[in-house]
N, C-alpha and C positions, 0 to 999 in steps of 0.2 A: 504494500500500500504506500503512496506517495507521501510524504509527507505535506502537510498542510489540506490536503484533499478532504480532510474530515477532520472532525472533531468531535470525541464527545465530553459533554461538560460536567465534571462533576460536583459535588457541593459538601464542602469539609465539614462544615458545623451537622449535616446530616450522620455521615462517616464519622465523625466523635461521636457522636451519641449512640453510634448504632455498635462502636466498638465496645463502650461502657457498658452497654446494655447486656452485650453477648458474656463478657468477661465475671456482670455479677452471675448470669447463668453458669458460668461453667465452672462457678466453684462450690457448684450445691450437688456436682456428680462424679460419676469414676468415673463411664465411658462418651466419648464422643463419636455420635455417628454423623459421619458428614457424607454431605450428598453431595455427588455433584454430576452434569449433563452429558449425559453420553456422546451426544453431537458433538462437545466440545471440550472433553475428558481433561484437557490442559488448562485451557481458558476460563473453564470455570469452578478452577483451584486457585486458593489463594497464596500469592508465592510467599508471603510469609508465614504461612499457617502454624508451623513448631513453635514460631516465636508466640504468635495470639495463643496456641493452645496451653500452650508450657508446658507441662508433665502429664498432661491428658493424655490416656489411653485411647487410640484413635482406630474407627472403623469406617473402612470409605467403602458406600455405594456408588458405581454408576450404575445410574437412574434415566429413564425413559429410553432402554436401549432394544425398544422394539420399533425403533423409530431409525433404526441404524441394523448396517448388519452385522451378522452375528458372530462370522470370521473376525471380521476386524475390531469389534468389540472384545474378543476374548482376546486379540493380541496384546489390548490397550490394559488390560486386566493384569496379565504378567507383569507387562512392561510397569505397570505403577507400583507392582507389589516390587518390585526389586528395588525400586527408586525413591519408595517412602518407608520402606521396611513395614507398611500396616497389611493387615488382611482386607482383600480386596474382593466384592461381589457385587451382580449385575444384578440390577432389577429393573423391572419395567411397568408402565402402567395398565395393564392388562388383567393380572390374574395376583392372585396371592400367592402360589406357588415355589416364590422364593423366601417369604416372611419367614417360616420358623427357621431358615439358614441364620437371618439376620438376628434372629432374636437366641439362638443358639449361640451366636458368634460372637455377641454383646454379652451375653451373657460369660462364656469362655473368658474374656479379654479382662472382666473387672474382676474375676476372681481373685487373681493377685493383690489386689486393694482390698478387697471384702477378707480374705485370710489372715492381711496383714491388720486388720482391724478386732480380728476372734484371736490376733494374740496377743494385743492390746488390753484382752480380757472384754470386750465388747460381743454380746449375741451375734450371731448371723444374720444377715438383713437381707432383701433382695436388693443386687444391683440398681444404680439406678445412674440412667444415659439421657439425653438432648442429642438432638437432629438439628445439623446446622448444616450451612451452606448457603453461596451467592442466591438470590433475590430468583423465587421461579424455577429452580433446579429440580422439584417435585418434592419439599422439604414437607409440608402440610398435609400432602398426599401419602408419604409413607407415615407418618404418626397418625392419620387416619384407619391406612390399613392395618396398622400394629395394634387399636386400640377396638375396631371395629368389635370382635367378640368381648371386648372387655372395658365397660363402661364405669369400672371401679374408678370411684374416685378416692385416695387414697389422703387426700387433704396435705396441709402443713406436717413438716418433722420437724424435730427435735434439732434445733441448732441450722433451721433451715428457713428463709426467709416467707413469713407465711403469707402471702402474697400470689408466691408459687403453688400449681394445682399439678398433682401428680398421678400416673394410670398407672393401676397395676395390669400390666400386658399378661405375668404369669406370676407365680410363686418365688420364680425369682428373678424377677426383673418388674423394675419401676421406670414410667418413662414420663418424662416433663414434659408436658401436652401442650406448651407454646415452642416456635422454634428458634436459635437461634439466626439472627442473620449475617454470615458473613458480610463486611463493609465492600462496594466493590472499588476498591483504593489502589488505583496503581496507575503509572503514567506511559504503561504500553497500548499506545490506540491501536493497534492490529486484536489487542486481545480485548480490549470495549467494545470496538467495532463486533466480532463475534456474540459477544456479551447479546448486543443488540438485536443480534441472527435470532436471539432463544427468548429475547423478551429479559432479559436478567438486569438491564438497567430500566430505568424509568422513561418513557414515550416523550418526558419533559426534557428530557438529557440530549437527544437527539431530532432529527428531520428525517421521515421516511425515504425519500426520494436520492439522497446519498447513500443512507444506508442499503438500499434495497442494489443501486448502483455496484455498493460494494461485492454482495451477494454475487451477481449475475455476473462479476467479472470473478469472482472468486471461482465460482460452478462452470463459468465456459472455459477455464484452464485447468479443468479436474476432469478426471474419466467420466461423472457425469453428464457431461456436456450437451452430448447427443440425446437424451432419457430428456433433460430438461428441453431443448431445443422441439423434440416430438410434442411434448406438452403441453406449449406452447404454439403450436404451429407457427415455429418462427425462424427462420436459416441464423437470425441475429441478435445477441440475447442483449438488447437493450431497452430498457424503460418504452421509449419512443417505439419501435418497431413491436414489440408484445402490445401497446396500448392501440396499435394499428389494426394490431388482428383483433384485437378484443371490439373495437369499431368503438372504444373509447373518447371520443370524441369533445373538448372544449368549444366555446370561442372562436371564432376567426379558422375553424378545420385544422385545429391544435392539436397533438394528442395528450392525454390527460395524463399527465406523468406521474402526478402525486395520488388520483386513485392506481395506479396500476399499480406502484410500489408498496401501497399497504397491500394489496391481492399478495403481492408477489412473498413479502414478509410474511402474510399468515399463512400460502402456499407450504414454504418451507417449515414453517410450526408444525403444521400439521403433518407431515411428512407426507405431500401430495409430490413431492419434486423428486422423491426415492430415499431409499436409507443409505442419509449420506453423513461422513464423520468430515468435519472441515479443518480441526488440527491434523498437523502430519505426524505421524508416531518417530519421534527421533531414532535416528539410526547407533547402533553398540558401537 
């Protein structure tokens, strides 16, 4: 991406508050399950996260990867478990079918905190984790499915801000039913500009009509090209020519630029454009 081509704006006084916010959360638990977009398995990590989490015991999902394929999804699964040291698992929005992995695996990972507190001379207690991740990553949607059969609410603990409402998911595991949100803080616009592909910053941060610009020049220099180009009925993947065939029309026999770029934004949301990953998986 060109420099200066784009811009997305973001707003510090937002990002302090939403860092305080997350940091009182994460000192009411053992595990951290962070989520983050399958689409965009890099872009929507945050590159300081050891530093935000501090000694937090960490569980990463990628999430929404029924929207991507499945080869290259598992490659991006390895690749992060080597490179964060965490255990790494795919979920998506579709089915429950991976949840007791996740609540197995949380469960697994705080035991060392929960042991080290029974010899402390403290009872055994259930684990108890927060869902965090950048804005939109599917944060809300897996503490939904985690909590669907189990509507316990588990109230305030002991030495625990009572403010906070808590589910019990199982016998042993407790999960903080608000999520955390990672800040999306960093001055790499190739990785905002994505941000933007998944909806993860705010619609007041950006212009559809760049970004969607971005998109289209992103997708007609990837193997998807031609999948988008049939799609479209269009040999040209630019705002202007898709809003041609669309018979999108302004003013003066304009083409409509800024509705075709929202179409084209929530195309690729919705995975109508194909299951497509737009980070590249770094080469060994």
């Amino acid at each position: 991406m060109k420099k200066g081509k784009l811009h997305i704006h973001w707003y510090p006084g937002h990002i302090a508050k939403a860092e305080r916010q997350l940091k009182e959360k994460l000192s009411l638990v053992d595990v951290v399950i962070e989520v983050r977009d399958s689409r965009i398995p890099l872009s929507s990590g945050y590159e300081n996260i050891e530093k935000l989490l501090g000694d937090k015991s960490r569980l990463l999902l990628l999430n929404k990867a029924d929207l991507v394929d499945k080869k290259e999804i598992t490659l991006w699964c390895e690749y992060l478990k080597c490179t964060t040291k965490c255990d790494v698992l795919i979920t998506n929005t579709k089915d429950n079918s991976d949840l007791k992995n996740v609540v197995n695996k949380a469960v697994s990972i705080a035991e060392p905190k929960i042991q080290s507190l029974m010899q402390k001379g403290l009872l055994r207690r259930p684990a108890r984790a927060i869902v965090v991740g950048m804005p939109n990553v599917g944060k809300s949607s897996v503490i939904n499915r985690l909590t669907k059969s189990s509507k316990t609410k588990t109230g305030a603990k002991a030495g625990v801000t009572r403010q906070q409402q808590w589910v019990r998911v199982n016998p042993k595991l407790d999960l903080l039913d608000t999520p955390g949100i990672i800040p999306t803080r960093q001055d790499n616009q190739e990785q905002a500009v994505k941000l933007a592909f998944v909806s993860s910053v705010s619609e007041n941060a950006y212009s559809p009509e760049p970004v969607a610009k971005e998109l289209l020049s992103m997708l007609d220099n990837s193997s998807h090209a031609d999948f988008v180009k049939e799609y479209y009925k269009s040999d040209c993947l630019s705002l202007e020519s898709i809003a041609l065939k669309r018979n999108w029309i302004i003013k003066g026999d304009n083409p409509d630029t800024e509705r075709t770029a929202i179409y084209i934004l929530k195309d690729f949301r919705e995975g109508r454009l194909g299951k497509i990953i737009l980070d590249s998986l770094p080469k060994n």
